[in-house]
N, C-alpha and C positions, 0 to 999 in steps of 0.2 A: 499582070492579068492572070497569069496560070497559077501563079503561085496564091496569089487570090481563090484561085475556085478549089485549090488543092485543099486550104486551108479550114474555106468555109466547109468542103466534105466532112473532111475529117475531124472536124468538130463537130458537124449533124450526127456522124454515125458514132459518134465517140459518145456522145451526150444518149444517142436510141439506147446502147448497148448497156450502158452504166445505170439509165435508171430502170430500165427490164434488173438489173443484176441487184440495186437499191432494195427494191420491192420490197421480196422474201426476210432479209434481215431487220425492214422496216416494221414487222408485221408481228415477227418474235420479240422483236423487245418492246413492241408497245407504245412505235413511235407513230400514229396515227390522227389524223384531223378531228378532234372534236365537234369542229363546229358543223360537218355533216352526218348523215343520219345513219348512212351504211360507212364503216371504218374504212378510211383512204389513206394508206400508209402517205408519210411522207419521207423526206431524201429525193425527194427530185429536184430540190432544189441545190444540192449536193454534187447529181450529174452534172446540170448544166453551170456551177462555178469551177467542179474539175478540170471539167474539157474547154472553157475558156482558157483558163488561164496555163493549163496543160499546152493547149496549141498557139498560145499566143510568145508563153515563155520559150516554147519551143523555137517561134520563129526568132525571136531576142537572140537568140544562143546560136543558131545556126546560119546567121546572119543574112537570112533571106530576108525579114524584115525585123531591120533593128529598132526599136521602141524607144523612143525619144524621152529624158527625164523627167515629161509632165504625167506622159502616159504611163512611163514605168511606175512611180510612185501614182498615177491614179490606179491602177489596178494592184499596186499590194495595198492600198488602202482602201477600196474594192475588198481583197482578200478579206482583210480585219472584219468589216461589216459582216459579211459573209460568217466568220469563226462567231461573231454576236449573237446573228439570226440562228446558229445552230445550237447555241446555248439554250437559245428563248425554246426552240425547237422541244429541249430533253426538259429545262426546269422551270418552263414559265417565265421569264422575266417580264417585268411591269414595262408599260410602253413608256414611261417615263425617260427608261434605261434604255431602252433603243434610242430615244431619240435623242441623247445626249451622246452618247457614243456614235451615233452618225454623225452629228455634229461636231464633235471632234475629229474624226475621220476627216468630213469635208476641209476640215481647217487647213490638212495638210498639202489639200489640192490646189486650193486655189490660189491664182498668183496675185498675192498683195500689190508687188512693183507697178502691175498694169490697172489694176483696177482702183486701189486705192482701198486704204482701213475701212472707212465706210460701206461704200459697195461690195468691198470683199465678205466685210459681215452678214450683210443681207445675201449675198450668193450663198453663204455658212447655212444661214439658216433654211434658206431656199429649199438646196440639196437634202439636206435633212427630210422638210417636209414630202418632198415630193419620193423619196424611199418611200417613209412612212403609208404615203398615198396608194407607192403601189404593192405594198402589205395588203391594204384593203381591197386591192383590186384579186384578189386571193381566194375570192369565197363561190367562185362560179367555174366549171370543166372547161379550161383551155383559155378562160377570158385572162388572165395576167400575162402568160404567156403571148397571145397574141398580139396585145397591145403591146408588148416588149420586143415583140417582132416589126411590128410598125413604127415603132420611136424609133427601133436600132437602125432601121435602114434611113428612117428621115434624116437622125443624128449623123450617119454614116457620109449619107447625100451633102450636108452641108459642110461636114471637113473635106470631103472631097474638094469642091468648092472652094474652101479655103488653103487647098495643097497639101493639107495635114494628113499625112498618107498613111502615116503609122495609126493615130488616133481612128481613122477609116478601116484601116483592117480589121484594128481591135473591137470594134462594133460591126464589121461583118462576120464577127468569130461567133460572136455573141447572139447574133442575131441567127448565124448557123446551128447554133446550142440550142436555142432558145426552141428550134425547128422541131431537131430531135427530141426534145423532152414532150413536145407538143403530141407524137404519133401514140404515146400515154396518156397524156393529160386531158386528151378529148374527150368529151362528152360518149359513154360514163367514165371517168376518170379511173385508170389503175393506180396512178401515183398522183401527190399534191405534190405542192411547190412549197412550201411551207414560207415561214423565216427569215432561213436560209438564203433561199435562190431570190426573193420576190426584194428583201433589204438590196443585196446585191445587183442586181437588175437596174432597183429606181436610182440609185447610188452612183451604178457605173454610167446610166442614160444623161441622168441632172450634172454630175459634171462633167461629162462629156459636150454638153449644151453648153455650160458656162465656161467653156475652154475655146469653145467656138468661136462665142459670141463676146470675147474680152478685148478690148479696143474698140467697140460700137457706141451711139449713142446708149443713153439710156432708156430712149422710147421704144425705139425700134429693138430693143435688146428683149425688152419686156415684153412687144407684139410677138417676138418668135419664139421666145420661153414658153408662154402661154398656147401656141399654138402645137407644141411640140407633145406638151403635156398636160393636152387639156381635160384628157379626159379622167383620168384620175385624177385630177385635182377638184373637176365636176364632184366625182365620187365623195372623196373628202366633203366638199362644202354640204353635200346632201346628207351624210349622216351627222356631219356636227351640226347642223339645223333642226333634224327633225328630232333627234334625242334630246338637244336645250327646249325643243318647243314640247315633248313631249313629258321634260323633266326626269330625265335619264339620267343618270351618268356618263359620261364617256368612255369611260371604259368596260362598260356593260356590253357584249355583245350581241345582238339581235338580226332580224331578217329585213334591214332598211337599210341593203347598197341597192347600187343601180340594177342589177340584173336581178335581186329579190322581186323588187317592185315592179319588174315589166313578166315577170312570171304572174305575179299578183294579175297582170292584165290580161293573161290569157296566151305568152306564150309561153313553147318550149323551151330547155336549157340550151339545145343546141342554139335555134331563134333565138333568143333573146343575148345570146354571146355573138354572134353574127353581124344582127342591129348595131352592137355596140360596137363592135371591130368596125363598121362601117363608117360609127362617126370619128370611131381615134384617126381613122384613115382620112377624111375629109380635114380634120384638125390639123394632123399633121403637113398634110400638104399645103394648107394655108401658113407654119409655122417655114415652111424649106422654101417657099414661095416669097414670103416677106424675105427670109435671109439673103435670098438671090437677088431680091429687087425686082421680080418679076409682079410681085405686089406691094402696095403702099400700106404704111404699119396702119394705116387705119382703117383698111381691111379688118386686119385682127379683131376691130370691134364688133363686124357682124356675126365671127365667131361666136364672141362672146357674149353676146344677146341671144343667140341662138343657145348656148349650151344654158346660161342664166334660164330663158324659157323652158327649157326643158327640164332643167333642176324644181323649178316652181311646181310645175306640172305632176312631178311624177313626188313632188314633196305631199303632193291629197293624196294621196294611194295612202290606204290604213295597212296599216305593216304591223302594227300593236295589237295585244290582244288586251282586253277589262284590267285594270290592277287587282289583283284579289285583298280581300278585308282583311284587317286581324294582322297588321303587322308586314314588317319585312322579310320575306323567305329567311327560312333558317330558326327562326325564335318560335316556343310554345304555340304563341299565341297564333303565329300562321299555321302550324302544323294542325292544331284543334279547330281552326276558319278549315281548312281545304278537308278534313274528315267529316264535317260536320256538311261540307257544302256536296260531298259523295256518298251521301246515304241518304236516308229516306223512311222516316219512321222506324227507328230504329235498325232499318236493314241495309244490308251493303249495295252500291248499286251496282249495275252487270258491266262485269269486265273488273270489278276491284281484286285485284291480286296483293294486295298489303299485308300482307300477313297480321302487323302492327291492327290495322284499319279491322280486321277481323277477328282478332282477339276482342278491342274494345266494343265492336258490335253486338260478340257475344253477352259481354257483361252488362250492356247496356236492355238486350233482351230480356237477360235475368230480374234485371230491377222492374219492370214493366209489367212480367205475368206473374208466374203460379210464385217464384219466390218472394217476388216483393209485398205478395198478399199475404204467404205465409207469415212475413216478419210483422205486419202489418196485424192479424188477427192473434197473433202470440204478445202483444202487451210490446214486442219489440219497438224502439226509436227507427222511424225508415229513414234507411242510409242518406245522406245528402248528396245531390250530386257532386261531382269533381270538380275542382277550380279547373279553371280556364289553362290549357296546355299541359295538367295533368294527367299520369297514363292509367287506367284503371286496370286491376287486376287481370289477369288472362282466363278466364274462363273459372273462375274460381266461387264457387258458392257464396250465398250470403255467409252464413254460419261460419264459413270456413274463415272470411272477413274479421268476424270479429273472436274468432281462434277456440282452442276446443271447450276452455270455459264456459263461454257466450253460447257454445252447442249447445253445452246440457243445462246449461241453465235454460233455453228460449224450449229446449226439448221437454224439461220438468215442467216449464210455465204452461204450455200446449196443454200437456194432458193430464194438466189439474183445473183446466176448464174445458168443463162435458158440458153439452146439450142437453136435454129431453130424450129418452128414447134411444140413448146409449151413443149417440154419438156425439162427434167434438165439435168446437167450436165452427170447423169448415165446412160440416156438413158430411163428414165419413165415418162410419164405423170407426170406430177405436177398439184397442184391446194391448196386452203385454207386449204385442211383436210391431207395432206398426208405428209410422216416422209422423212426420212433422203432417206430410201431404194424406196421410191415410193408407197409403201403402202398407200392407204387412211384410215388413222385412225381417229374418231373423236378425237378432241383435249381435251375433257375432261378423254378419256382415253388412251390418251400417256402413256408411259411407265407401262402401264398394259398389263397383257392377253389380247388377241382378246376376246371378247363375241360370245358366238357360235350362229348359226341361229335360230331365234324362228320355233317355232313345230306349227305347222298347223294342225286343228282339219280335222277328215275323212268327214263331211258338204263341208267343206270350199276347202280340196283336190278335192272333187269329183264335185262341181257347177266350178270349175277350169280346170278339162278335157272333162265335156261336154263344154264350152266355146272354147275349143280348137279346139274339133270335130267339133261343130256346125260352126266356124271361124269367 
């Protein structure tokens, strides 16, 4: 018992301290959560598999609690996962890759002898998904965490139960870790769990359930799986529904888990992580409740009609936003749809910082007024608009378009057709100095800035207005 509560300390404080220290290093190299809107480093999930397996091997070796060889090999294949999710962590890997390498992982855990090729495979698979599950449970301040805190001690409860004292500790280490990293992870979050920790977590939860539960029937085996981990598994079904219904990909990610959509409803992140600790917490108690026999497995069903109901329910919530026209992000033809859909007669609309977007606005300007009339009454062909996903020029004159030939030819064509009354075809004075638009420019600075007016010394202002008084 003391060495019990020694253990679970010093993994709480072990895991506080490690991921405060994570942070900073997380931050300079750039290993941060995407998928939220202010950067949350991750490595927390780092903390909490150090200090597991830190305190747990500890106890192995100093033989306070020595770790029996289902648990040993569960926690360095534990470990492996872990080294996965920190891979995916730095280089992206495809969840393809996670899930087969969990799946291998689990292979090593489970006892064939007792369960048999068949059910041993589907536990294989099982554990895999249920990691993956609570990967997704990842996207909300404190919510994976917590529920990892509530399976670990359900999981914990029912080896205890079944005398497996070592398998007990190891999920009270865990679920001490899990503590620690949580006094971060809370809403607003300083560090994520990434990967790493969250692979780890659902990894070491799922077979430690089907280490439990090996020698039971199959029904009753299924009602306390189910109940243990039901809420993450909720999660799962709810975003693989709504992205098949919605015609997604799966591996697109978006704002359609569980704690998205109960924001969508109006609450807060802390609320709406709460609510959902609430139900992992009713679930689990009905999954440690079946194991003990204190309820009948078909209990588990009103579980699961309840969790079904509320999956349905929170499946109406609109989490999507319009598909935009023109293609799939990334190609011409969407890039020219979303410019086209943020402007507004030729003008940018307020708040465009594109630079891109404001170059082609410019030249789109140009073709509209004073220059596309000039090209237009000079005998010139007016420019055709651009194909579809083409970038036009950056603020570049007509003339200049069709290069300095096409200058002085459209320049000669201009002003060998005069008006009546001296002027040209636009309606401006003409003469030796003046351009396309009527302007008199000298000819040594065509296509430059205008030169601004010289400055007149206060002598030369002032002998200026007595001249004018005097008349």
């Amino acid at each position: 018992m003391l060495y019990g509560i020694a253990t679970a300390t010093t993994a709480l404080l072990l895991a506080a301290v490690l991921s405060a220290l994570f942070r900073a290093p997380a931050l300079r190299l750039g290993l941060v959560d995407r998928r939220r809107v202010r950067p949350v480093p991750l490595l927390g999930g780092v903390a909490v598999v150090a200090s597991t397996c830190l305190v747990a091997a500890a106890g192995g070796w100093t033989g306070a609690a020595p770790l029996g060889a289902g648990v040993g090999r569960l926690l360095a294949a534990g470990a492996g996962v872990a080294v996965l999710g920190l891979v995916a962590d730095v280089w992206r890997l495809s969840n393809r890759i996670l899930l087969v390498g969990t799946a291998v992982a689990a292979a090593f855990v489970v006892p064939y002898d007792e369960t048999g090729v068949p059910a041993g495979l589907a536990a294989v698979a099982w554990i895999a998904c249920v990691a993956a599950a609570f990967r997704g449970l990842d996207h909300a301040d404190g919510l994976a965490g917590t529920v990892g805190v509530l399976t670990a001690f359900g999981a914990g409860a029912c080896a205890a139960a079944e005398l497996m004292d070592d398998l007990a500790v190891l999920l009270s280490i865990l679920a001490a870790a899990l503590t620690g990293f949580l006094m971060h992870n809370w809403h607003p979050a300083r560090i994520a769990f990434g990967a790493c920790g969250s692979l780890f977590t659902g990894f070491v939860l799922a077979a430690s359930a089907v280490l439990v539960r090996t020698g039971y029937d199959a029904g009753p085996t299924a009602a306390a799986l189910f109940g243990l981990t039901a809420l993450a598994s909720a999660d799962a079904v709810l975003v693989v529904l709504s992205r098949r219904l919605a015609g997604r990909p799966l591996r697109r990610r978006g704002p359609d888990h569980l704690a998205h959509r109960l924001r969508r409803l109006g609450l807060t992140p802390p609320g709406a992580t709460v609510l959902l600790s609430v139900a992992a917490f009713a679930t689990v108690l009905v999954g440690v409740l079946v194991h003990t026999g204190w309820l009948a497995p078909t209990g588990a069903l009103w579980a699961a009609g309840a969790v079904l109901a509320a999956v349905l329910g929170l499946l109406r919530v609109r989490v999507y936003g319009p598909r935009r026209p023109g293609g799939p992000p990334g190609t011409a033809t969407h890039r020219h749809t979303t410019f086209t859909r943020h402007t507004t007669l030729g003008r940018p609309a307020a708040g465009l910082r594109d630079p891109r977007a404001a170059r082609d606005t410019g030249t789109h300007r140009g073709r509209d007024t004073g220059t596309h009339r000039a090209a237009t009454g000079s005998g010139l062909p007016a420019p055709s608009a651009p194909p579809t996903g083409a970038r036009p020029s950056s603020r570049m004159p007509l003339f200049e378009a069709y290069g300095s030939r096409g200058r002085a030819e459209a320049e000669t064509s201009t002003r060998g057709r005069r008006a009546p009354g001296g002027t040209s075809a636009l309606g401006a004075p003409r003469g030796p100095g003046a351009d396309v638009r009527g302007v008199r420019v000298p000819p040594a600075s065509r296509g430059q800035a205008p030169a601004p007016p010289p400055r007149q010394s206060a002598s030369s202002q002032l002998r200026e207005s007595l001249r004018v008084r005097d008349g």
